[in-house]
Each structure stands twice: as structure tokens, then as C-alpha cells.
C-alpha angles and dihedrals in degrees: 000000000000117000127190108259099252095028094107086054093060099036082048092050087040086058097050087053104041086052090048090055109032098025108186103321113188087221087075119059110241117220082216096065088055080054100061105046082046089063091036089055087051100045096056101051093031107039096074128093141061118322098268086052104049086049094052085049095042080059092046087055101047090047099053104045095048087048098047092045099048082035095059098031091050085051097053089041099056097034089050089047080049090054090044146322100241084053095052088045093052091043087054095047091056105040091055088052096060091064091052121076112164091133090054097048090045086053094047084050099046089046087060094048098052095062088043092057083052101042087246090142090151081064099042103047082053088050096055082041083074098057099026137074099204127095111269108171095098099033120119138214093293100035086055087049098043085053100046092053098051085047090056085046108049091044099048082082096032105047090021134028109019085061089048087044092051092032086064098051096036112013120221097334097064090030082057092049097044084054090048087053097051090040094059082049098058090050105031102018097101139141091206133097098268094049111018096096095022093047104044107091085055096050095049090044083051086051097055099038086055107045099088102035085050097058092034082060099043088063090044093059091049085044093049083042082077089070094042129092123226089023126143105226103159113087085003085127092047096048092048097047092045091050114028083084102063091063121105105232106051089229107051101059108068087059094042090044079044101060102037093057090057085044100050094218130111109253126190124047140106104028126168124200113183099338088308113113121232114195101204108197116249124272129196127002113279105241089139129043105235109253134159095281103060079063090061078041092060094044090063095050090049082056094049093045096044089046099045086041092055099052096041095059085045082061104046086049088054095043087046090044107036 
């Protein structure tokens, strides 16, 4: 399939702006959902066994839905480029941009921020109950924040950056895959008794798919701190880099570390997950107490990552092509 030079600039760019001003509308039927009943119809018939047996099909499961996602997108790509090239342009557009959700994670961020300027913590912790996997029911102002703000964080490679990042070495096609591996790891990727042997393949898939997006965008949101007021720039690398280890995932830390540093607050501690405690070593240096409006703080700083990342790896694709 040959593409004008500069063509996946423009179908990348398409997609940004078709998610910031659709979003995820129900109206529209989202490749992701079929994702996920894919992997549901698998885990309950696979995850089941001995040990041995649940890792072999873990690896089944990774396999096969990698292979059936990049399989499918890269057919209707290349049969919509065959019936003609604006229809594979617009396929790609949307496709990509179903990867993509910064207006979705905003909004579920907005949506937090709006009970907390009012006292409504009973709303709001029902409101970071939607995007998070942690308990809520007993969190106050600063633990909502806290996990508002690590939510922002860890998405903003996630949701963000690492789709655009595959979108702009493999199209949809690669944009699609990348999805159909976080996703896996969203429902499968767990540390606990149902998923820890099942779920491992696809977590360390998500792992490797992720390593590179999530420090390229660590150094975009320093990079967009420049533009935002009330950010810490100074020892924000240090920081980062002192800190992005002690997470648990390998990836999300270096966005996490990241943003506590600009914020100046202390992320990670105290976490629950179905009753069972989870003690998250400590980011960033606690010169602010962490309040609402760091959460409008760490918005700004998603916008000026996914923006300065975006044209970066534009320009890396120019510079590699030209």
C-alpha cells in the first residue's frame, strides 16, 4: 500500500481532531468494544487448569488476538485504499482514532473536579470509581485527587501518545494492534490469583509495546511544562528519573514520576483493590498538598505532552522519509 509522503501526518492529525471533537460517541460502533468481548469469549473458556496450562493459554490468548486484530485492520485497510484512496484515508482516520481518547479522559477528569469544588465527595469518589480499579468508597479530598492525577498520568501514554506513536510507524493497523494489547492488559494484566499466570504474556507484551512511547512522553510533558503556569520545572528530570523505578509497571512511571515532579505533590501510596491493600512506593517531593486543582494542573500538562509529542514524532517521520 503506497502512501504520499506526508499523508500519515495528516490521517494522524485527522484522528486527533476527529477524537477531540466527537470523543467516543455510542452512536458510532467502536472496534475496542469488539476487543474486548473477543478476549472475554476466550477467558472464560481458556483461563482454567493447572498452572502450566493457564500460562501456555495465556499465551494462546495474547497471540490470537494480536494476530486477529492487526490481521482484519490491515484487510479493510488495504481493500478500502483498493476501492479508492480517499476511502482508505478516511478508514484510517477513524480507526486511529479509535485508539486515541483524550477527549474521554479530560471529560472523566472534568467530571471529578466539578463534585470536589462543591464538597460532593460521595460524587466524586463514584466518579474516579469509573476510570480506576482501586476501592473508593472510603477516600477523601487528596486520595481522589491523587488518584485522579495518576490516572491522567498513566493514560496520557496509554490512551494518548503510545497509539499516536504506533499509528505513525504502522497506520491503523499497528495503531489497532497496539489498542488490542492494552486492552488485554486492562482485563487480563493482573498480579492476583485469577490472572497472575493467565494474564501474564499480555502484560509483558503490554510492557514492551509501551517502553519507548512512555519515556518519549515523559520528556514531552517536561517539554509542554514550559508553556504552563504553576509548573516545576527545575529537578523535574531528577526526580523522574530517581523515582520512575520504584513503580510497579516499568512504563508508568516515568509519566507518574513525571508528573509529580511539575506538580510539585507526592503521588503513589496507600491503595486498596478488592479489600486487599496495596503500599505504592512514594513519587515526587510534597511541596504542595495535593488539592482539585492540581488535577486541572495535570490536564494542561496532558495537552502540552500530546501536542509536543505529536509534532516531534512528525518530525522524526519527515526527517526518516525525506
Amino acid at each position: 500500500m503506497d502512501m504520499v509522503v506526508p499523508l500519515i501526518i495528516l490521517i494522524v492529525i485527522g484522528a486527533i481532531v476527529l477524537d477531540l471533537m466527537l470523543g467516543d460517541p455510542r452512536w458510532l460502533p467502536h472496534p475496542v468494544i469488539g476487543i474486548g468481548r473477543l478476549i472475554r469469549f476466550f477467558d472464560k473458556r481458556w483461563n482454567r487448569g493447572p498452572v502450566h496450562i493457564k500460562k501456555r493459554n495465556g499465551v494462546f490468548l495474547t497471540l490470537v488476538i494480536v494476530l486477529i486484530v492487526f490481521l482484519i485492520t490491515s484487510a479493510v485497510t488495504v481493500s478500502l485504499y483498493k476501492l479508492h484512496p480517499v476511502a482508505g484515508t478516511l478508514g484510517q482516520l477513524y480507526m486511529i482514532s479509535t485508539t486515541i481518547a483524550i477527549k474521554g479522559l479530560r471529560q472523566a477528569a472534568r467530571d471529578i473536579v466539578k463534585p470536589l469544588t462543591t464538597g460532593d465527595l460521595s460524587e466524586a469518589r463514584l466518579k474516579l470509581s469509573t476510570i480506576v480499579g482501586r476501592d473508593t468508597a472510603d477516600l477523601n479530598e487528596e486520595e481522589i485527587v491523587r488518584g485522579t492525577v495518576e490516572t491522567v498520568a498513566e493514560n496520557t501514554t496509554d490512551a494518548i501518545t503510545a497509539p499516536i506513536f504506533w499509528a505513525f510507524i504502522g497506520g491503523a493497523p499497528l495503531a489497532m494492534t497496539y489498542r488490542a494489547i492494552n486492552t488485554l492488559d486492562s482485563m487480563v494484566g493482573y498480579k492476583n490469583n485469577t490472572y497472575k499466570d493467565f494474564g501474564r504474556s499480555s502484560a509483558r507484551l503490554d510492557d514492551v509495546v509501551n517502553w519507548l512511547p512512555a519515556r518519549i512522553t515523559a520528556l514531552t510533558l517536561w517539554l509542554g511544562g514550559f508553556f504552563v503556569k504553576g509548573i516545576r520545572l527545575r529537578h523535574a528530570w531528577q526526580l523522574t528519573r530517581r523515582d520512575a523505578p520504584k513503580h510497579p509497571s516499568p512504563n508508568s512511571g516515568w509519566t507518574e514520576a513525571m508528573m509529580a515532579a511539575l506538580l510539585g505533590v507526592q503521588l503513589g501510596g496507600r491503595n486498596t483493590y478488592s479489600g486487599q491493600v496495596s503500599d505504592r512506593a512514594r513519587m515526587g517531593v510534597p511541596f504542595e498538598q495535593l488539592h482539585c486543582h492540581h488535577i486541572l494542573l495535570a490536564l494542561r500538562c496532558m495537552r502540552g505532552g500530546w501536542v509536543i509529542f505529536t509534532l516531534l514524532m512528525s518530525g522524526i517521520w519527515l526527517l526518516l522519509h525525506f
